[in-house]
N, C-alpha and C positions, 0 to 999 in steps of 0.2 A: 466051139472054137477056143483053144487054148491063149492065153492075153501075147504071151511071143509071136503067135498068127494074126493075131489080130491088130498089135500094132505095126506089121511089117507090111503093113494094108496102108500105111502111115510112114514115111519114111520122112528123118529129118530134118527140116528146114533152115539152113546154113541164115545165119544174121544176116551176110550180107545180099540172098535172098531177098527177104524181110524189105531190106534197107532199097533195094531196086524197084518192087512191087511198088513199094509208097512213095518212090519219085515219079514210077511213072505216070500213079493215078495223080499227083499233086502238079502234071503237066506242068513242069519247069518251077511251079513254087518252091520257098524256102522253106523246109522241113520244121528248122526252128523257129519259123515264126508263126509257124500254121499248127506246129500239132505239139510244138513244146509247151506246157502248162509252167507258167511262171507264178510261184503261189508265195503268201504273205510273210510263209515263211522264208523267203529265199529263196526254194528249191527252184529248180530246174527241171521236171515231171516227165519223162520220156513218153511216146504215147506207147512204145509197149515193154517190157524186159523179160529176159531171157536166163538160161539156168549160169550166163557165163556171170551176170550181172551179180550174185552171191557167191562168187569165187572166192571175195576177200572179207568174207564172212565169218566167224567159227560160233562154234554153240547149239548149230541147225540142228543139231542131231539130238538134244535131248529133247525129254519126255517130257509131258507138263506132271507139275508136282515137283520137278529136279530142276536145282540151284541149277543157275542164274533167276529162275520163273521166267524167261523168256515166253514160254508155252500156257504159263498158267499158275495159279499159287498152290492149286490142287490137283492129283493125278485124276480127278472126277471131273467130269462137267456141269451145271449148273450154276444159278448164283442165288439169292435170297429176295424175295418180293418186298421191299421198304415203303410204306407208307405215311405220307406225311402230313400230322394233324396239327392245327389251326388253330383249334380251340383255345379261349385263356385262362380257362377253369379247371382244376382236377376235374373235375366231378362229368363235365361235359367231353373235355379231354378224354379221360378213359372210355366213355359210353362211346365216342366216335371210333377209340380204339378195337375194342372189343367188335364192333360192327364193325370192323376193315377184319380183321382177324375170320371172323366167320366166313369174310369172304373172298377168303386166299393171301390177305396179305399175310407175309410171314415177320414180317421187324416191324418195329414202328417206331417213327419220329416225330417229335413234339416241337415243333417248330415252334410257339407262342407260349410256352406254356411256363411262366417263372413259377418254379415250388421255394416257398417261402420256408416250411419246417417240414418236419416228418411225417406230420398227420396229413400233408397235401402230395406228399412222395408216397406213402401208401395208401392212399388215394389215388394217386395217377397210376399206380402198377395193379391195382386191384385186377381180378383173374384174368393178370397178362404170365402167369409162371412159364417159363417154357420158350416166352416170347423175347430177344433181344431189342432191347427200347436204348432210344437215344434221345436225351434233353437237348436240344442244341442251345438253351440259354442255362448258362451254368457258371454260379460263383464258387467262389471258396466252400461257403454253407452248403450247399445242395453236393459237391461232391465231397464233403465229412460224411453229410449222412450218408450217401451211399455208401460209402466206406464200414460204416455202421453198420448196415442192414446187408451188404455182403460179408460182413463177418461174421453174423448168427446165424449164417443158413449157405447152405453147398450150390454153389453153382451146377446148374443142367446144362448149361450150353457153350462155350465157348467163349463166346462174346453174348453176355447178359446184357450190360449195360453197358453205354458210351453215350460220353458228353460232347460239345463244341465246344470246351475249351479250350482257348488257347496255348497252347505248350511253352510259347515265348513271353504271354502276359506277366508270368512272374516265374522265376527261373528256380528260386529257392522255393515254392511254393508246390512247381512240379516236380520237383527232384523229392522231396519229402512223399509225397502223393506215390511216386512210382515206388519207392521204398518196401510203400505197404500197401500197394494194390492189388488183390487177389486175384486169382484167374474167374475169368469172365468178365472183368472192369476193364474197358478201356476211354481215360478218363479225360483225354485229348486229341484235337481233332486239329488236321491244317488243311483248310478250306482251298484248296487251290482254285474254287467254282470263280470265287470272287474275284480272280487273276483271271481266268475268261473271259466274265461279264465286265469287266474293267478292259477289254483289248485285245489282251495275252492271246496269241496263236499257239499252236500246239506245242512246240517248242518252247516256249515262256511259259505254258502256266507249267509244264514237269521240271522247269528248270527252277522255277521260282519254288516249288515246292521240295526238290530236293535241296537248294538251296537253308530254306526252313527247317526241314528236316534233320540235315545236318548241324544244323544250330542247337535243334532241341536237343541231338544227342550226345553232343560236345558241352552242354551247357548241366547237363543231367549227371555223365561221366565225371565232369570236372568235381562233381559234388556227392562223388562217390557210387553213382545207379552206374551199375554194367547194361552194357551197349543189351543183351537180351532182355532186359527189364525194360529198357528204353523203349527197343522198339515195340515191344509187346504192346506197352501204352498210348500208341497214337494211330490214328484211323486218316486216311487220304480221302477226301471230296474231291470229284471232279466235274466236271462240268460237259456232256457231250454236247460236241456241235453238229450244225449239218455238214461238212465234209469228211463221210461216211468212212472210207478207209482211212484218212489221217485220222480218226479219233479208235478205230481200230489198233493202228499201231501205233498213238501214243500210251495206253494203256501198256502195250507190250512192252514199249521200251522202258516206262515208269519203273514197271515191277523186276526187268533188269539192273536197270541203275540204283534201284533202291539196295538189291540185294548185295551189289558192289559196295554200298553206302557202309552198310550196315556190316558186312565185311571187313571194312577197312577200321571197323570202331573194336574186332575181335568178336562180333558176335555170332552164334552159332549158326546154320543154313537155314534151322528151323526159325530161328527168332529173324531172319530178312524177309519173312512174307509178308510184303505189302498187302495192308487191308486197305482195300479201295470202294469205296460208294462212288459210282456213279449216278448224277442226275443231268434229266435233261435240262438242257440251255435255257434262261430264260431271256437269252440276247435274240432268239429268235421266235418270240410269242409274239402274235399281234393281236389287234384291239379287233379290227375288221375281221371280218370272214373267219370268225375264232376256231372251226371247224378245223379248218386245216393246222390247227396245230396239234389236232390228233395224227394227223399224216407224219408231221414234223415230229411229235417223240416218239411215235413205232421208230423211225429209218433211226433216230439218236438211242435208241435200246436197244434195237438188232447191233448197233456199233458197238455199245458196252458188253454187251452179252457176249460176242465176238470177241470180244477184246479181252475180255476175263474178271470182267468188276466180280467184286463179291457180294454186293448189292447194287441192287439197282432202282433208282425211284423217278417214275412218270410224273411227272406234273400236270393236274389238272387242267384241261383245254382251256380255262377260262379265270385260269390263276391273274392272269398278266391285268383284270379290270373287274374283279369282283372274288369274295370270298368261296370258293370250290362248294357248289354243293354236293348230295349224295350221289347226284346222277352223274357229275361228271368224276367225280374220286372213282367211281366205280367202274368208270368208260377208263380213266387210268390206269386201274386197280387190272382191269380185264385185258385191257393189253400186253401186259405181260403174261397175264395167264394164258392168251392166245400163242403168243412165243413160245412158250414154252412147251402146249402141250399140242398144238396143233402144227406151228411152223416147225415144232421141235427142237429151238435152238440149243436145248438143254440135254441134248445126247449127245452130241460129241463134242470134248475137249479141245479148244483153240482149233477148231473148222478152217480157220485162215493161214495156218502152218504150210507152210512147203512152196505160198502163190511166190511167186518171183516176185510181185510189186509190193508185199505187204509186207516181206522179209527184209525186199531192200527198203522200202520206207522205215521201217520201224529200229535199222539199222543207222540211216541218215538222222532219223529225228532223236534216237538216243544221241548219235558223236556231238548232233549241236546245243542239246540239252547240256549236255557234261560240258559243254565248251563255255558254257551260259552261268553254269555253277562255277566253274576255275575262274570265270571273272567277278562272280559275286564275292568271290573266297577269299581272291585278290584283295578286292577291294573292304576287306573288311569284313566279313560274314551279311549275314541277310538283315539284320536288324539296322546293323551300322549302314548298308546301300540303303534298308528304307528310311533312316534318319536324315541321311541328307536328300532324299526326293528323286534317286537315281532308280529306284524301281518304278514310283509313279512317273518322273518324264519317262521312262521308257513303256509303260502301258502306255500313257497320254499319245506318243506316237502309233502308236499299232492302232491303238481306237481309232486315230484321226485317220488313218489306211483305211480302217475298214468300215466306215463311217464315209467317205468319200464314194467308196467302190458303192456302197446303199445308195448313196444321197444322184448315184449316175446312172442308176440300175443294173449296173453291173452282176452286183450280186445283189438279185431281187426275192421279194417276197410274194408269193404268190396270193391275189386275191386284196394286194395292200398296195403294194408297189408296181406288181405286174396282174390284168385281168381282173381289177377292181370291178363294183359295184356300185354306183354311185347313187343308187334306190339305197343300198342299206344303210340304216342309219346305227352311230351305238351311243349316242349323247345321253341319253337315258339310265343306259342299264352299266355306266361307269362310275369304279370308285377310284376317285383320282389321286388318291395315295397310292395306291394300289400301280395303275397306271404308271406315275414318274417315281417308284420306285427302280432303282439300281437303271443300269443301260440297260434298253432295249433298241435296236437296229428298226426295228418300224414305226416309232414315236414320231421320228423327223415326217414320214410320211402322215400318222393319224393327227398330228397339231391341223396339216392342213386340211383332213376332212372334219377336224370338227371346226375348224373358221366356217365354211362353208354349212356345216349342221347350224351350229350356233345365229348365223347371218339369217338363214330362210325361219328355224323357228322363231326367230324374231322378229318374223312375218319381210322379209326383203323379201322380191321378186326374185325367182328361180332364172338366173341368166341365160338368154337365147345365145348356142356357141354352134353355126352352122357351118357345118363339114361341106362346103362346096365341091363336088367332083364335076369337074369340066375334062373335056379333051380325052387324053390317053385313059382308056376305061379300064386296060389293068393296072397302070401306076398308080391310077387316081384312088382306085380301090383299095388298093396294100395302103397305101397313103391316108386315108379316109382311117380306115379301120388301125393305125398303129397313133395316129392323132385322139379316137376315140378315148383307147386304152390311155394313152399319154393325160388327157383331163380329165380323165375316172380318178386317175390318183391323190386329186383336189377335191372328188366329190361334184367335179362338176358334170351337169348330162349334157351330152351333144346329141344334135339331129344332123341325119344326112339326107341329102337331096342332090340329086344328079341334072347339071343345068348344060345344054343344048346353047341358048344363049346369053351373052353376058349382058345384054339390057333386062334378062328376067333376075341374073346374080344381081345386080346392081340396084332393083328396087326391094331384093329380099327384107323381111324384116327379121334383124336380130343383133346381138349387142357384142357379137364377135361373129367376123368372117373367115373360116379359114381356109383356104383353097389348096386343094387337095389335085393335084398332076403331075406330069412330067417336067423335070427341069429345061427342057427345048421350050417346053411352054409359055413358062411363066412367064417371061417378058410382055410378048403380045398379050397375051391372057390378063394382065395387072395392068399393063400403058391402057386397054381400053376400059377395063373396070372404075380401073380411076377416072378417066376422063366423063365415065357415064355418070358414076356416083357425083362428081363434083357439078354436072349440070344440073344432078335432081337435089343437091342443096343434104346428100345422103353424105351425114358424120362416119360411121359404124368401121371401126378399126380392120385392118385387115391383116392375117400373116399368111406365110404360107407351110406348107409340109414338105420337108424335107429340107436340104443343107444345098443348094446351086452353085455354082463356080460364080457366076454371076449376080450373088447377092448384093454388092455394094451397087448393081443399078439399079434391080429393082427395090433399096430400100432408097431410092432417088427418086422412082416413081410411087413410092409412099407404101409400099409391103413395112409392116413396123416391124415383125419379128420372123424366125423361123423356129420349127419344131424339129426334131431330128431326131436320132439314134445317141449323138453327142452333146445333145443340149442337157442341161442341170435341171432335172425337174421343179426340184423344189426351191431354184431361183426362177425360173420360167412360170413358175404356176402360182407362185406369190405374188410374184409381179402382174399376172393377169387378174387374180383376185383383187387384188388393189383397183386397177383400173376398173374392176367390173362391179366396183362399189363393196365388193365383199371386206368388211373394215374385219380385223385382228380381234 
């Protein structure tokens, strides 16, 4: 069957179709409040779009490899496996190197590693030839000598070497640098990850990074580096999160706007190729259930890969609370190599080309990036907003957003926040530098399970929290079981038992009651509970499950709290820890 046959099997489907179907299944609801996604950035999320929605679009049509890089920085696809070592020694540094190398990584970064002279820079490269290494701590001294030891000998790769230096730390100091930096060096880095794990939504950290960007090259220019030298010299970090297509099309629109950037300074199409490292978030690692943070960097590298990074680095499942040993680097190390050669992500070029949502997202989230840049521009350039504290209040608010939506579960973590465990313990096997290093989004939750760790192995009594199910057997059940979940998040364990009568509820023994039914119920169900516990001389605190219209009676008849869908966990579960003797 020829594809003209085959789609006239397919005729169609007129928008406002579309637009009829989904009122009717939404039985008179409001469209925009049921299926429109209103997200941190602002947008407005349609639940679907259509080929009219990139009408006011242009650019769609080129090839990845060809200015703007909409598509991609390369006409190929693929991107480079980075891995990132730990070590604070040359000597142990490289042996860890070299054992990631043999086993697929292709770059490597030296996260801890300060080289003091030359004899510990070649020391740390020792039989890495071939291999693109990046110092991410780096002074004035460690990039001379690079400079040095890339001047006796020819570059093999493109990008041999790169630092984490800053471009903006010292202005005259980069400008000199780019001067005489040879191909393969690139000797500055603008860490956009940090504007992530500080708040930054997608739009804020490509803003704040082209923001930088332009600074470093107006600052280089002024001091005589042309806009190609410039850009050649600096490497983009970014930070993937877990919302999968917005981290998709923010890389897209990054390496658009960049090549505008770098346009606008006269530089040539070749020198606008944003080099981009993506790595995954460490805003969303948790302490608990550490497993699943191998779930969480697969879904954040299938984004970057998607998206077009040039490299890409998994972070150890158990970076977030102890230093990465072999087995988990390795578990990292192999996830990408599983993308690559099994999900295949690395055969075709920008796969996400032509979706209606990914084009128009990565369209929206460029215009508000550049809208984000004209006001930092306005205001002064990016050095001068962060001097007076106008980029930190504006991360500080985006944190406090998305810090509130954790702190309500809104946006949950699975196995932390949602579907806890409250048998596992991790008091043990934490290093707690480690731990309250930079934001992490699930700390507010592990504080409370280790009060709770901390309390029992200090031999406290394991608190009795019984899930009473009376009356409606299917309310009381959903009820039971979202209550469970709700005190797993503290580490605390509940028992459930289904009670027939309330003189058996009322001589139970345990050190929280919570009663778990229908809101018809509750009244009767609480006027007599109370009245039995108060003849047997029975203290034991009681709430209930769920949220009533008539809460203000039964907390008349002595219900102290309720649990809900709406409740704050981690004001609700503090507050019960207290009372249940669990001291901070």
């Amino acid at each position: 069957m020829t594809t003209a046959r085959l789609l006239e099997e397919f005729p169609p489907v007129a928008t406002a179709e579309w637009e009829a179907a989904i009122a009717r299944d939404l039985k008179g609801a409001v469209c925009e409040k049921k299926l429109v996604w209103h997200t941190d950035e602002g947008f407005a999320v349609k639940p679907f779009y259509r080929a009219e929605d990139l009408n006011e679009i242009t650019g769609l049509d080129a090839m990845p490899g060809e200015f703007p890089y909409r598509r991609g920085a390369r006409p190929q696809a693929g991107w480079k496996i980075r891995e990132e070592i730990d070590a604070e020694t040359a000597a142990e540094a490289n042996a860890q190197a070299c054992t990631a190398v043999r086993s697929g990584a292709e770059e490597i970064a030296f996260t801890r590693l300060a080289v003091r002279d030359e004899a510990e820079l070649e020391a740390a490269l020792t039989n890495l030839d071939g291999i693109p290494v990046h110092f991410e701590i780096a002074d004035c001294a460690l990039i001379e000598a690079i400079l040095r030891r890339l001047g006796q000998r020819e570059c093999a790769t493109e990008f041999a070497i790169s630092t984490g230096c800053d471009p903006l730390a010292d202005a005259e100091f980069a400008a000199k640098v780019m001067a005489r930096a040879p191909r393969g060096f690139v000797p500055f880095t603008i860490n956009a990850a940090r504007f992530e794990e500080n708040g930054a939504n997608a739009v804020e950290e490509i803003g704040l990074a082209l923001a930088a960007g332009v600074e470093a090259l107006a600052t280089m220019n002024a001091r005589g580096v042309i806009a190609d030298r410039g850009a050649a010299g600096l490497e983009f970090r970014f930070a993937i999160g877990a919302n999968f297509f917005f981290q998709i099309a923010k890389l897209r629109a990054f390496r658009m706007l960049w090549a505008r950037v770098v346009e606008s300074f006269g530089g040539s199409a070749a020198a606008a190729r944003a080099r981009i490292v993506a790595r995954t978030s460490r805003w969303n690692e948790t302490v608990y259930n550490p497993h699943m943070n191998i779930l969480r960097a697969t879904t954040e590298a299938v984004s970057a890969a998607i998206g077009g990074a040039d490299s890409i680095v998994v972070a150890a499942f158990d970076e977030c609370y102890k230093a990465p040993d072999e087995a988990s680097r390795r578990l990292a190390r192999n996830t990408q190599l599983l993308l690559r050669h099994e999900a295949m992500l690395g055969r075709v070029a920008d796969p996400a080309a032509g979706a209606y949502y990914v084009e128009a997202l990565t369209d929206l989230i460029a215009r508000e990036a550049w809208k984000l840049l004209q006001e930092i521009e306005s205001g002064g350039g990016f050095s001068a907003m962060r001097a007076q504290g106008w980029i930190a209040e504006r991360l500080s608010r985006s944190l406090t957003v998305r810090e509130k939506a954790v702190a309500t579960r809104r946006r949950g973590f699975t196995g932390t926040s949602l579907y806890a465990n409250p048998a596992e313990h991790a008091l043990e096997r934490i290093d707690f530098e480690r731990m309250n290093a930079g934001h992490r989004g699930a700390r507010v939750y592990e504080e409370l399970r280790l009060r709770t760790e901390r309390y029992l192995m200090a031999g406290g009594p394991a608190p009795e929290v019984l899930l009473a199910e009376i009356g409606d057997a299917k309310m009381s059940g959903a009820r039971s079981s979202f209550t469970a979940n709700f005190f797993a998040c503290a580490g605390l364990k509940t028992s459930v038992r289904q009670f027939e009568r309330i003189a058996d509820l009322a001589q139970a023994d345990a050190d929280l009651i919570v009663l778990c039914s229908s809101d018809a119920e509750y009244e009767s169900i609480a006027a007599a509970l109370m009245n039995q516990m108060k003849a047997l001389n029975r203290k034991t605190p009681v709430i209930a499950a769920g949220n009533p219209a008539n809460a203000e009676v039964l907390k008349s008849l002595g219900v102290e709290d309720f649990v809900h869908v709406r409740s704050n966990p981690i004001e609700v579960l503090a507050q019960w820890q207290e009372r249940l003797g669990i001291a901070k």
